[in-house]
C-alpha positions in Angstrom: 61.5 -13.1 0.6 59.4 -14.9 -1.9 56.5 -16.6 -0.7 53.7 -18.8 -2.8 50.5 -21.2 -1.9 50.6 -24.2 -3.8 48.2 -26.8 -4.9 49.5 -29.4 -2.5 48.0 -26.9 0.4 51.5 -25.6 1.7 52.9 -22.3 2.4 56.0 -22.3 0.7 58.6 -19.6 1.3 61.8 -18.7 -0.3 61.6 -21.6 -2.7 61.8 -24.9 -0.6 61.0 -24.1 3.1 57.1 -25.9 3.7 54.7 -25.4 5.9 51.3 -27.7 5.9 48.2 -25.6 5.8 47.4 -28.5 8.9 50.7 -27.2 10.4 49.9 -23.0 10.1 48.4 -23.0 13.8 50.9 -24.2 15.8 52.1 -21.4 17.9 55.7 -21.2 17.5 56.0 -20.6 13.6 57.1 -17.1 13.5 59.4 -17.5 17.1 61.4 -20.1 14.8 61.2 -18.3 11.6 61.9 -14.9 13.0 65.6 -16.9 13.4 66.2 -17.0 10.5 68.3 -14.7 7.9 66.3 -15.0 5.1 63.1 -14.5 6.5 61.1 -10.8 6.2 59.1 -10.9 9.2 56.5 -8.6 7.0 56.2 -10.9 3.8 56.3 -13.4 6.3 52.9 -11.7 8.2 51.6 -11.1 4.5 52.2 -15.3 3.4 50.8 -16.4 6.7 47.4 -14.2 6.4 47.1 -15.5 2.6 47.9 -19.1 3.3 45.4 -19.3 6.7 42.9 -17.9 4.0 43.1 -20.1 1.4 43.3 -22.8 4.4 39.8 -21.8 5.2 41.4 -20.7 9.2 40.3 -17.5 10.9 43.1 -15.2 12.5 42.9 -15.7 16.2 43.7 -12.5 18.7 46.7 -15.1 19.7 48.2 -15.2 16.2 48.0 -11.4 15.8 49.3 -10.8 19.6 52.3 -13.4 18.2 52.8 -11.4 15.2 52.5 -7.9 17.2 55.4 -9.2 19.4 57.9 -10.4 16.9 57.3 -7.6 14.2 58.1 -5.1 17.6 61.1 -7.1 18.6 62.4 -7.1 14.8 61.6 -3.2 14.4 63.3 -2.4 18.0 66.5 -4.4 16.9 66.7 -2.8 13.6 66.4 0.7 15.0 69.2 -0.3 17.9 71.2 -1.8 14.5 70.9 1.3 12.6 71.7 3.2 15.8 74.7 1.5 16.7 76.6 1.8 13.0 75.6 5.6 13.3 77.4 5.7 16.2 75.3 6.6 18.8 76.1 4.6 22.0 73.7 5.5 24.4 70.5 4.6 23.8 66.7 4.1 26.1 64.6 1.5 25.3 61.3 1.7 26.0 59.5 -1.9 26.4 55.9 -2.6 26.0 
């Protein structure tokens, strides 16, 4: 996923999908992008920390117990993906 921060103070991703630098702390950002098929949840981690920087913004414990949650959900689904197509049909899942 390519990701920029341009002069008009957005975070732009993947070419044409904004965000306002007045918009970055609303809390359900990464819950809505993490729906998405083209999003990278860890570029996406990578844009947000650059683009609340050059907004001036400080990283709350919120935002990084938001990203914490979402990266884990995104790992634990991949792992059951990759699982799954290996062929292995039982399977514990530990939840934190």
């Amino acid at each position: 996923m390519k990701w920029e921060i341009t002069e008009t103070k957005h975070l732009l991703l993947d070419g044409n999908y904004h965000i306002s630098f007045d918009r970055l702390t609303e809390h359900n950002w990464f819950r809505h992008l993490s729906e998405k098929e083209w999003i990278d949840m860890p570029d996406l981690l990578l844009a947000f920390i650059a683009a609340y920087d050059a907004a001036g913004l400080k990283l709350s414990k919120d935002f990084l117990g938001v990203i914490r949650r979402r990266l884990w959900s995104v790992q634990r689904m991949t792992m059951l993906l990759r699982l799954m197509m290996l062929g292995i049909k039982s399977v514990m899942v530990i939840s934190s």
